[in-house]
Each structure stands twice: as C-alpha cells, then as structure tokens.
C-alpha positions in Angstrom: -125.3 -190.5 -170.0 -126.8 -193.1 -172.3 -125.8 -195.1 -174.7 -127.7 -195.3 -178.2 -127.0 -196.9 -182.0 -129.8 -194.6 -183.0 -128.2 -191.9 -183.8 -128.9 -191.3 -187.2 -126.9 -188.3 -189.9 -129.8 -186.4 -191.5 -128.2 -183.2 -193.2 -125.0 -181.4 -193.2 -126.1 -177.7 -194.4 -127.2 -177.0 -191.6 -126.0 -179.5 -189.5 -128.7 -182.7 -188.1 -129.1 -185.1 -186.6 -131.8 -187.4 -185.0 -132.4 -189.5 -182.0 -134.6 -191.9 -181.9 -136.6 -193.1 -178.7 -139.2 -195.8 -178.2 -142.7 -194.9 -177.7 -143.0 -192.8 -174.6 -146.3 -194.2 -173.8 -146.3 -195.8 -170.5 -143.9 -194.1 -168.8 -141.3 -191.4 -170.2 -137.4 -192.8 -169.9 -134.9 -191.1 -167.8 -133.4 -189.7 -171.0 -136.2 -188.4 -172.5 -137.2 -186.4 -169.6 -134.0 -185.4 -169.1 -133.5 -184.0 -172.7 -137.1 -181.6 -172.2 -136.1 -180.6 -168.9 -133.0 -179.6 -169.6 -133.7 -178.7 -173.2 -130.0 -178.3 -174.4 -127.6 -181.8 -174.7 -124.8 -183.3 -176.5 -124.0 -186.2 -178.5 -121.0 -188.0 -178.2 -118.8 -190.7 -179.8 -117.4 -193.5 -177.9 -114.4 -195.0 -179.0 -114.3 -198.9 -179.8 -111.9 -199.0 -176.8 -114.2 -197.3 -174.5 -117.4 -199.7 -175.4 -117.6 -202.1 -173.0 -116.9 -199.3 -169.4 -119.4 -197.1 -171.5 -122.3 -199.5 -171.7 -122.3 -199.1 -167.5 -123.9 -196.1 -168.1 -127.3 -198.5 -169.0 -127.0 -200.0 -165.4 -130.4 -200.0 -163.5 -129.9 -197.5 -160.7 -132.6 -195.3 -159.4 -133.4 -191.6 -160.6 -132.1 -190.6 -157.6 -128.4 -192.4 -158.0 -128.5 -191.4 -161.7 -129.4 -187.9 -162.0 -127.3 -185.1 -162.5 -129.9 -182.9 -160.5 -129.5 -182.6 -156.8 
C-alpha cells in the first residue's frame, strides 16, 4: 500500500484514471515494480479520518518487511 495525491480523473466513458510516478531512473520504487509484476491493482480512497494511520504505509521498511510476496 502507498499513499499518493496523484491520482488524477481522466475520463468517465470508459472509465480512467492516472497515476503518476517520479522518474524511474535510478532505481525503480517499490510501487512501481510492484504494479508490473503484478500487473493488476487497485486504487483506493482514504477517509479524512483514516489519514494520518494511513500515511504509515510510507514508513521505510525493507522490501523484505514490506512485500506482499513471500
């Protein structure tokens, strides 16, 4: 899980939206990898309420701690 404000409405007919990622130049981010290995994955909306727990999900942990793979 990661948290982004870049999530950006691009059309309705058919449905789109965009996500936008800094330049993967040096090294590709855990997200971004993530999203081409796995090829499918959701967006979701967090609550005002929710904001602050949700931003633990940007904690720097190792791949290892964070991955969903095992």
């Amino acid at each position: 899980m990661a948290i982004f404000s870049s999530v950006v409405h691009l059309g309705s007919n058919p449905a789109q939206l965009g996500l936008i990622l800094r330049p993967q130049i040096e090294a590709q981010s855990d997200t971004h990898l993530n999203i081409q290995e796995m090829v499918f994955y959701t967006i979701n909306h967090v609550s005002e309420a929710f904001a602050k727990k949700a931003h633990y999900a940007s904690a720097k942990l190792g791949r290892e701690k964070s991955s969903l793979r095992e």
